[in-house]
C-alpha positions in Angstrom: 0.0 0.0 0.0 3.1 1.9 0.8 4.3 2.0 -2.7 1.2 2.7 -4.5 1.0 5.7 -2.0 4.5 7.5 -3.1 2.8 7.4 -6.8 -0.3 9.4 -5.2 0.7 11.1 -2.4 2.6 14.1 -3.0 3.6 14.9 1.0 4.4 11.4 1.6 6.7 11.0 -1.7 8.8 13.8 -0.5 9.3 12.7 3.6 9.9 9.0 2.1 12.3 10.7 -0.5 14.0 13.3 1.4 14.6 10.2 4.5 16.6 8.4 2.0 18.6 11.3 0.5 19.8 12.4 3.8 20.1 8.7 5.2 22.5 8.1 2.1 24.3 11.7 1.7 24.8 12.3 5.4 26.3 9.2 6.8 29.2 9.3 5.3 29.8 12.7 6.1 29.4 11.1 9.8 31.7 8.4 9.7 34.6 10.7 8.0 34.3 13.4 10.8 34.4 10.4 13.3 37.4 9.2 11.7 38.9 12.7 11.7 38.6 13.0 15.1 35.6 15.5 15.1 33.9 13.2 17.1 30.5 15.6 18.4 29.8 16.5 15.0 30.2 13.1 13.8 27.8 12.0 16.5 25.7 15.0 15.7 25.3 13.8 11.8 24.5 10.5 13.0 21.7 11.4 15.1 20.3 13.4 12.4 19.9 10.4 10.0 18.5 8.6 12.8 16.0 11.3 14.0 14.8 11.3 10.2 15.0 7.9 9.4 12.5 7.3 12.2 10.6 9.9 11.0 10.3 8.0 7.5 9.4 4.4 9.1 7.0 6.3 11.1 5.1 7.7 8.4 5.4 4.7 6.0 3.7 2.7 8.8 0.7 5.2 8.5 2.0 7.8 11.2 0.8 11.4 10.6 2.6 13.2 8.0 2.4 16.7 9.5 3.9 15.8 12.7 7.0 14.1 11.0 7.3 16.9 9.0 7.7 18.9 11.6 10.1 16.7 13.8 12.6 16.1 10.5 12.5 20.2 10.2 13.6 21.1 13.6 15.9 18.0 13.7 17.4 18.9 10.8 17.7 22.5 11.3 18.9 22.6 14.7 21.8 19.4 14.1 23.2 21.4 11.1 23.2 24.5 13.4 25.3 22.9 16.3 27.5 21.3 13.0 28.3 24.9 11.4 29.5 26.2 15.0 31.3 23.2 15.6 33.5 23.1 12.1 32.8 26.3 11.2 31.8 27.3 7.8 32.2 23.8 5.7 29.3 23.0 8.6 27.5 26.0 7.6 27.2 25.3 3.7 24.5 22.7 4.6 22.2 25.6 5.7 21.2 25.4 1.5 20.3 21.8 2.2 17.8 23.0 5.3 16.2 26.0 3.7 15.1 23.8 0.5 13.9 21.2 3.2 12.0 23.3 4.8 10.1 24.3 1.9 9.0 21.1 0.6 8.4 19.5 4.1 5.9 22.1 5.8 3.7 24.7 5.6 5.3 28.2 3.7 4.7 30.0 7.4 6.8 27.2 9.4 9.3 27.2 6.7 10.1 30.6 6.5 10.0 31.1 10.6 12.3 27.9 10.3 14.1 29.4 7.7 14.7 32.8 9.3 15.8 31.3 12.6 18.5 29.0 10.9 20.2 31.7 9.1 19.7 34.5 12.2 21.3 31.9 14.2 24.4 31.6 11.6 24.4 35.0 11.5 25.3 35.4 14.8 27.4 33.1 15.4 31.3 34.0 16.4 33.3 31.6 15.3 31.6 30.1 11.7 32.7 33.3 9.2 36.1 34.2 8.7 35.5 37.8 7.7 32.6 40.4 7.6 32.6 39.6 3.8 31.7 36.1 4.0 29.2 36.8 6.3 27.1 39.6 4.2 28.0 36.9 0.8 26.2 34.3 3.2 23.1 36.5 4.1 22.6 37.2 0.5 22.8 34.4 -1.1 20.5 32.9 1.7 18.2 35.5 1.1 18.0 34.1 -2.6 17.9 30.5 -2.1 14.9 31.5 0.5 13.0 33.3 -1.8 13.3 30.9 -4.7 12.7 28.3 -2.3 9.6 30.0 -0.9 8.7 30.7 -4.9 9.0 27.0 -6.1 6.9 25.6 -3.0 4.2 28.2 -3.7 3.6 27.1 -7.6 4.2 23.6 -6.6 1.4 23.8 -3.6 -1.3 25.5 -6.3 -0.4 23.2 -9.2 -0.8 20.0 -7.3 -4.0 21.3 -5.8 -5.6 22.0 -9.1 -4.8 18.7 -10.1 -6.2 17.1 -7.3 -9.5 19.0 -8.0 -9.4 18.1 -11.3 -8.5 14.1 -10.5 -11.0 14.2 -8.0 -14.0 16.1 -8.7 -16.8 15.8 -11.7 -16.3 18.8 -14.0 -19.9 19.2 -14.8 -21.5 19.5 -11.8 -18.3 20.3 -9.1 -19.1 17.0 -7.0 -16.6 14.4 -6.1 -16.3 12.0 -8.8 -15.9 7.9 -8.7 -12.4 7.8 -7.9 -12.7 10.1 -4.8 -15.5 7.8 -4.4 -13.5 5.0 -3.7 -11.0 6.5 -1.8 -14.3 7.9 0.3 -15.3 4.2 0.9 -12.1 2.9 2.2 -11.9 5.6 4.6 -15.1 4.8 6.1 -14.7 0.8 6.0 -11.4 1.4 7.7 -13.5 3.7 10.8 -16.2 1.3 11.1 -13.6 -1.8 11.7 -11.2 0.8 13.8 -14.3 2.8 15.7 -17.5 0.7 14.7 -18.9 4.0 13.5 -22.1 2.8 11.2 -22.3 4.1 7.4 -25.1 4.4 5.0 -24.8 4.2 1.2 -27.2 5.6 -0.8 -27.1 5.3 -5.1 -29.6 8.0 -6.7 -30.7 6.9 -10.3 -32.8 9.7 -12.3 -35.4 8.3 -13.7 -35.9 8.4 -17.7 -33.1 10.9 -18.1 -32.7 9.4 -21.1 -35.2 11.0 -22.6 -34.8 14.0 -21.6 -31.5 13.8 -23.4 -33.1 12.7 -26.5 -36.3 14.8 -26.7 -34.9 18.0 -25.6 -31.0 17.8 -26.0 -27.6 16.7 -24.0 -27.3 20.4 -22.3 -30.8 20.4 -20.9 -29.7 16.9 -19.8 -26.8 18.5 -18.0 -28.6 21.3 -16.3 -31.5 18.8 -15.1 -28.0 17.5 -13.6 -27.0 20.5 -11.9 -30.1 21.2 -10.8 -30.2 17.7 -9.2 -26.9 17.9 -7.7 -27.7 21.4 -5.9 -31.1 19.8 -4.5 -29.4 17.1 -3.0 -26.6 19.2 -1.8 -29.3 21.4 -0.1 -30.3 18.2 1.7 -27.3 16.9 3.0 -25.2 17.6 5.5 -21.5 19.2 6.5 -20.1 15.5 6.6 -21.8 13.5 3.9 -19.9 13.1 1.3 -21.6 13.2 -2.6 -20.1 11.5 -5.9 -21.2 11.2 -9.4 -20.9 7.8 -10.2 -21.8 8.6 -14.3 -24.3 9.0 -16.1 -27.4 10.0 -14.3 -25.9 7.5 -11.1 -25.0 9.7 -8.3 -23.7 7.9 -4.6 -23.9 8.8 -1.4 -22.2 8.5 1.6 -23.8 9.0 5.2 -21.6 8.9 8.2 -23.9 7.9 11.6 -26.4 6.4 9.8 -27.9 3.1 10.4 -30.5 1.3 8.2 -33.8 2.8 10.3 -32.3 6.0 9.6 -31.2 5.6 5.9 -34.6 4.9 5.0 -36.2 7.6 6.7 -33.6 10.0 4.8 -33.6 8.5 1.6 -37.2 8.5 1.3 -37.3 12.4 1.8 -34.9 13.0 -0.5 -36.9 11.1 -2.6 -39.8 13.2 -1.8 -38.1 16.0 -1.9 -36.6 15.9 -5.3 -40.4 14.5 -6.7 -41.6 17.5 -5.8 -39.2 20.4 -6.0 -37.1 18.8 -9.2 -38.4 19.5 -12.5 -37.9 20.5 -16.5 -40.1 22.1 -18.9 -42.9 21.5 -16.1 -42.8 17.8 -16.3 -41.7 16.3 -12.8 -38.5 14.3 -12.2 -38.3 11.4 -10.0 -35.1 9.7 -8.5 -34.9 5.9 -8.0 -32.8 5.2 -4.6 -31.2 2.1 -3.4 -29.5 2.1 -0.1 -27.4 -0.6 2.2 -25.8 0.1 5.8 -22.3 -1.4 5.8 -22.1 -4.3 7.8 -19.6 -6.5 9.9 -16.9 -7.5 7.4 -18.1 -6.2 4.5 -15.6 -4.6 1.2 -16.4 -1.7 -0.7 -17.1 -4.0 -3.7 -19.7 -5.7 -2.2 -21.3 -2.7 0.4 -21.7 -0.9 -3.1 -22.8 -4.1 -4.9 -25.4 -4.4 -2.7 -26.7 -0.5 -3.2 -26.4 -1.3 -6.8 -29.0 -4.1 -6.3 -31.3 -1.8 -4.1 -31.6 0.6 -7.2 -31.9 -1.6 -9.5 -35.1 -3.3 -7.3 -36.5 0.3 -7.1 -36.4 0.7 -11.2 -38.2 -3.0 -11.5 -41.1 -2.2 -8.5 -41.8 1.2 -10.9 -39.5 4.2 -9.7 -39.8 6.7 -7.9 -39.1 4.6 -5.4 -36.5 3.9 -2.3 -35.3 0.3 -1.5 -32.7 -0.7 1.4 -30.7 -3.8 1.3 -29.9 -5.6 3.8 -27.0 -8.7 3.7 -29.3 -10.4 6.0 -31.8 -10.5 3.5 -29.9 -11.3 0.7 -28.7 -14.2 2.7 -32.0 -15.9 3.4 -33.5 -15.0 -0.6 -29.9 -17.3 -1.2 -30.3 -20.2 1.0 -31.9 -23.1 -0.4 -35.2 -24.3 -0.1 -35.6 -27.5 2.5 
């Protein structure tokens, strides 16, 4: 899971990443200064790589990215700090290293405060310049690294959230689309086995949208969609989650709700959109099949089972809302004594 995570996840890519640069690039810096003689810094280097080399297992084994973030910034920044005073300014060359760091690992605030305190620190310090000209050359050209730094982390930050949106979200009508959907359900599969919090799943089928589409045209079609999509959203609330599965198949998913409750909600948005959802003054309806995950149950087969539901409510005439229950579908299976 691990590996197919690096591919999508932009923030753990670059902890897993950066862990292995500095595991490979700073140990042998380590072991020479050891073998030199500089002992402390040697033992300073090494606790770095082992301060973010925990910091990468931890977040590989699910641990939470923004807090290892953190803790390989201020490791980082704060071993290279006691380095550069120790050896002076060979120490103080890795401050470039740090500042770049600290852009890509954290928020633009924390990495310029980080940033800021780093090279204030060198600044300041007595004994890591050799002359008032290598310390203004160092300012300056930290300055610039800073600001390109602080550039480059800005445009990456927008880019990758526009492509998320656009990976993520259905361009017609702004909802999530089915592969947030499925990223949505293993989420909630994973708090119901963790927390035994109870889900509902509801899949919304317009009813003869397809001839709306061919009587009247594809972009009456589509605002009949929009229109849809904004009722529903007007019925839902802050935490449930909406997807357009395609087509005229929209999901939904209902944290805290149980199957009593599903069907009391699903059959006033059914109502609801009956009433209130129209085009060229003829009515439109919504089919609705629900399920309520249960005890050991995949996302395949919770959704399978919704599936079913809708497809039930299509066959008993529209308009209509059918919840599915495993239990149910276990007896209609068992045979006949």
């Amino acid at each position: 899971m691990s590996w197919q995570r690096i591919r999508t996840d932009f923030r753990f890519a670059i902890i897993t990443l950066f862990s292995a640069v500095t595991v490979l690039g700073v140990t042998p810096f380590a072991v020479y200064r050891i073998a030199r003689g500089q002992v402390l810094a040697g033992v300073i280097d090494s606790a770095i790589v082992l301060f973010i080399t925990l910091a990468g297992v931890y977040v590989w084994r699910g641990g939470n990215i923004d807090r290892a973030s953190r803790v390989t910034v201020a490791a980082y920044t704060a071993g290279w700090l006691m380095v550069a005073n120790l050896v002076g300014l060979p120490g103080a060359l890795w401050i470039y290293a740090v500042l770049l760091a600290n852009f890509l690992l954290v928020e633009r605030r924390e990495a310029v405060l980080a940033s800021a305190l780093a090279i204030a620190v060198l600044m300041l310090s007595p004994d890591v310049f050799a002359d008032a000209n290598q310390r203004i050359t160092f300012l300056a050209t930290t300055l610039v690294v800073s600001l390109f730094a602080f550039i480059f982390a800005s445009r990456t930050e927008t880019q990758r959230m526009q492509l998320e949106n656009l990976a993520s979200h259905d361009p017609l009508t702004g909802i999530y689309n089915r592969r947030a959907m499925e990223r949505e359900l293993a989420i909630a599969i994973e708090a119901y086995r963790r927390q035994r919090t109870p889900y509902g799943l509801a899949i919304a089928d317009l009813d003869h949208f397809k001839r709306i589409n061919d009587s009247s045209g594809h972009e009456a079609g589509d605002r009949v969609l929009v229109d849809f999509v904004e009722l529903v959203a007007g019925s839902t609330r802050k935490g449930d989650r909406f997807f357009r599965l395609g087509g005229e198949e929209f999901v939904l998913l209902l944290p805290g709700t149980q199957a009593e409750s599903l069907q009391v909600f699903c059959e006033n948005l059914r109502e609801r959109i009956a009433t209130q959802l129209s085009y060229e003054n003829e009515r439109i309806t919504v089919s609705i099949g629900a399920a309520a995950l249960e005890t050991d149950e995949d996302a395949a087969s919770w959704l399978a089972r919704a599936d079913k539901a809708v497809y039930q409510a299509k066959h008993q005439g529209r308009n209509q809302v059918v919840v599915h229950s495993r239990r149910e579908a276990d007896a209609d299976a068992a045979p006949v004594m």
